[in-house]
C-alpha positions in Angstrom: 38.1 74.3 15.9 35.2 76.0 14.2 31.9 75.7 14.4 31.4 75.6 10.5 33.7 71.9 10.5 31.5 70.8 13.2 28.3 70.4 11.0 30.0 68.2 8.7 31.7 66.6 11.2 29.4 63.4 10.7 28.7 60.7 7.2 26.4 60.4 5.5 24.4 57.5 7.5 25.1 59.7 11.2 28.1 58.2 11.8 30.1 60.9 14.0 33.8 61.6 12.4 36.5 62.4 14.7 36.5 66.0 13.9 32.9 66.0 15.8 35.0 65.4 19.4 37.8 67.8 18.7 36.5 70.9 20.3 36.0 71.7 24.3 34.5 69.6 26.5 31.7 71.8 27.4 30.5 72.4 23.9 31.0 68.0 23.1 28.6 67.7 26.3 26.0 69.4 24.9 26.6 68.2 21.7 26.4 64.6 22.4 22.7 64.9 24.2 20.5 62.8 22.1 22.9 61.0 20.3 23.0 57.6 20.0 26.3 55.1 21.3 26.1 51.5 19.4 27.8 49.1 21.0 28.3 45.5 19.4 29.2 42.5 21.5 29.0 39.1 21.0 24.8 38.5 21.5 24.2 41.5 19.2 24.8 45.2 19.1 22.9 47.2 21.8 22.2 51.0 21.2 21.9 53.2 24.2 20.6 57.4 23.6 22.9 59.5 25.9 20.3 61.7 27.9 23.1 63.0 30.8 26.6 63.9 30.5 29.4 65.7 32.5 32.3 67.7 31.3 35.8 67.3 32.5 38.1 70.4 31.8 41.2 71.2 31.4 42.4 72.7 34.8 39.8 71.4 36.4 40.4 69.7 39.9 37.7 67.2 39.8 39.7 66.2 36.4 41.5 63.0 36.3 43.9 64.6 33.9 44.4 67.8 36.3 48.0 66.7 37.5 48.9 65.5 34.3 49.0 62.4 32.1 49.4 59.2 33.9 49.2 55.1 33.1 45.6 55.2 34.6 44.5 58.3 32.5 47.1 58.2 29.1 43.4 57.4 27.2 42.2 61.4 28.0 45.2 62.6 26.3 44.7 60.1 23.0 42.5 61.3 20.1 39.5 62.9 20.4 36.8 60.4 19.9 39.0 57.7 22.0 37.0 55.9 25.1 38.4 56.6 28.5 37.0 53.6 30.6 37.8 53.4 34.6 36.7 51.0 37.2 36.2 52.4 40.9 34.9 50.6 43.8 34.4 47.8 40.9 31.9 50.3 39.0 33.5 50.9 35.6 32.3 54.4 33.9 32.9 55.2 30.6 33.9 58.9 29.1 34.1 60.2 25.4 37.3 62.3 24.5 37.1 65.6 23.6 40.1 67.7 22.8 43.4 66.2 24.4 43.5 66.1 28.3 38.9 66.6 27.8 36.5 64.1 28.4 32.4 63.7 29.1 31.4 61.9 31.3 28.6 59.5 29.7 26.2 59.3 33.0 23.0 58.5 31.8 21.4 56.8 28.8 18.2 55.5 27.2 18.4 52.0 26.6 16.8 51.0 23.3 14.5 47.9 23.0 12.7 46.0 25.7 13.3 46.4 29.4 13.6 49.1 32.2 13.8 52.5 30.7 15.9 53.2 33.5 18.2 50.6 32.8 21.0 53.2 31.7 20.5 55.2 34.9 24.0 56.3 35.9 27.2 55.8 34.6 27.9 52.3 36.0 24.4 51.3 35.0 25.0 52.6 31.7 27.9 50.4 31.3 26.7 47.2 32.4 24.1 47.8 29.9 25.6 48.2 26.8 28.6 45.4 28.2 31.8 48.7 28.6 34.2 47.2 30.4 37.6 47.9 31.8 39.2 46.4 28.3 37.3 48.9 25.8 40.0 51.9 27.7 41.4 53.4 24.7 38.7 52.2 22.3 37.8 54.3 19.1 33.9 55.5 18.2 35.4 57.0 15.7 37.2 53.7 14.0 36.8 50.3 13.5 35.5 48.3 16.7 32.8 47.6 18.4 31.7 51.3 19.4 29.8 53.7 16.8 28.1 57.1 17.8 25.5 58.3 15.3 24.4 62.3 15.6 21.2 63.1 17.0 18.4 63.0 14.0 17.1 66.2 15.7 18.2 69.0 18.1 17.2 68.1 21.2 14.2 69.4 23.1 14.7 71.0 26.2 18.8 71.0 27.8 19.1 71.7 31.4 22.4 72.4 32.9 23.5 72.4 36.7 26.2 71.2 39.1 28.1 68.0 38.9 27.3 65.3 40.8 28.9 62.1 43.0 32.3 64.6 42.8 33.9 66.4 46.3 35.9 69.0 44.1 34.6 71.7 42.5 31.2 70.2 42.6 29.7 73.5 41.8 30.7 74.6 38.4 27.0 73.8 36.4 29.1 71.0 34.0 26.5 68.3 33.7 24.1 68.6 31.6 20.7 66.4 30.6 17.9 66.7 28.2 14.5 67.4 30.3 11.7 64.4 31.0 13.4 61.9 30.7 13.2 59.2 33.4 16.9 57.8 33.2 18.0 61.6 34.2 20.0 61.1 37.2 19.2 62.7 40.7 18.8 65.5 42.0 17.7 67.2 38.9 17.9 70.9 40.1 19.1 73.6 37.9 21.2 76.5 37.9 20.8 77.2 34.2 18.8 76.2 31.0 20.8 75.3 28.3 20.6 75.0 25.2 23.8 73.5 21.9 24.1 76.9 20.8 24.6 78.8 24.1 27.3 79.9 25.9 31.3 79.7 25.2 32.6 76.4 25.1 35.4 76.1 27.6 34.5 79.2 29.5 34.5 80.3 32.9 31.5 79.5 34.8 30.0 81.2 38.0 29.8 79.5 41.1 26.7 78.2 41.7 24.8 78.3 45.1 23.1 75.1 44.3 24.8 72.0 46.6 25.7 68.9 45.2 23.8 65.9 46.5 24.8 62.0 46.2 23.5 60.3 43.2 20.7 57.8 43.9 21.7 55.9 40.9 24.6 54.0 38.8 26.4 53.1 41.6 28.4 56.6 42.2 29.2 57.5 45.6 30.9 60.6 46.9 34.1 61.3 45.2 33.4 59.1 42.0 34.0 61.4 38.9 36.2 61.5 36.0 38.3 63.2 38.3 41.5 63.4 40.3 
């Protein structure tokens, strides 16, 4: 998919159209930073900014699609735009389709109106928030329902990129990636690389970084918990 279909891959209120999700992983991570996830339930909508994503790539160990499509996982191999929801250790995380067998990880979010800032810290956190559960697996954004993304009014400021975290396998490929200053970011924030929507390949190969991943202080991830395996 080109570039050129991306940028009028949204309506005209913001609304993101399914052709905004059908492209790599990588490139939907970045692209997703700033934007905003609605989600309506039945005491009102809630709208949450993403500030900290992972990707999940084809090939990639840490992958729940690695070994191929299966009943948990058949929602990563469904249309791009399609929610892939999982519950582990009773934490359910939510991830956003790319291409087929693609998915980022939605681990952090700015949760809009009152309350904690830091509400949306992790992916579990972010879910309670906005009321994801287990039942919105194989959910649209892109369709009617409950779930709407609208396109960032603005490029984002500053994009850091480094190693995934919360993840045993292939913890070191600089996958997640989270806009800079802003408190809901989870921990550690080191980096291996600034980032920025218009850099790098998407989908490319990525050098090993030297940077170790640590466990996650927030959203209720422990060691192992990805949108992998």
């Amino acid at each position: 998919m080109g570039i050129r279909s991306w940028t009028a891959a949204r309506s005209s209120e913001g609304r993101l159209r399914r052709a905004f999700f059908d492209r790599p992983a990588t490139g939907l991570a970045r692209a997703l930073l700033g934007a905003r996830l609605r989600v309506a339930g039945p005491n009102g909508a809630r709208t949450a900014r993403l500030v900290e994503v992972e990707a999940y790539l084809r090939g990639d160990p840490a992958s729940h699609a690695y070994r191929g499509r299966t009943r948990r996982n058949r929602s990563m191999f469904r249309s791009p735009g399609t929610l892939y929801v999982y519950r582990i250790h009773q934490v359910v995380c939510a991830n956003l389709v790319a291409r087929r067998g693609e998915a980022v990880l939605l681990r952090a979010a700015a949760i809009e109106g009152d309350g904690d800032p830091r509400e949306g810290r992790g992916p579990g956190r972010l879910c309670r928030a906005l009321g994801i559960t287990i039942a919105d697996d194989g959910a649209t954004v892109v369709g009617p329902g409950r779930f709407v993304v609208y396109g960032p009014a603005r490029s984002p400021r500053v994009v850091r990129r480094g190693p995934r975290i919360g993840i045993r396998r292939a913890a070191e490929r600089p996958l997640r990636f989270w806009l800079e200053g802003e408190p809901s970011v989870s921990r550690p924030r080191r980096t291996t690389a600034s980032a920025s929507p218009t850099r790098s390949r998407d989908g490319g190969r990525y050098p090993r970084s030297r940077t170790r991943s640590r466990p996650s202080s927030g959203g209720g991830r422990r060691g192992g918990r990805t949108a992998g395996r």
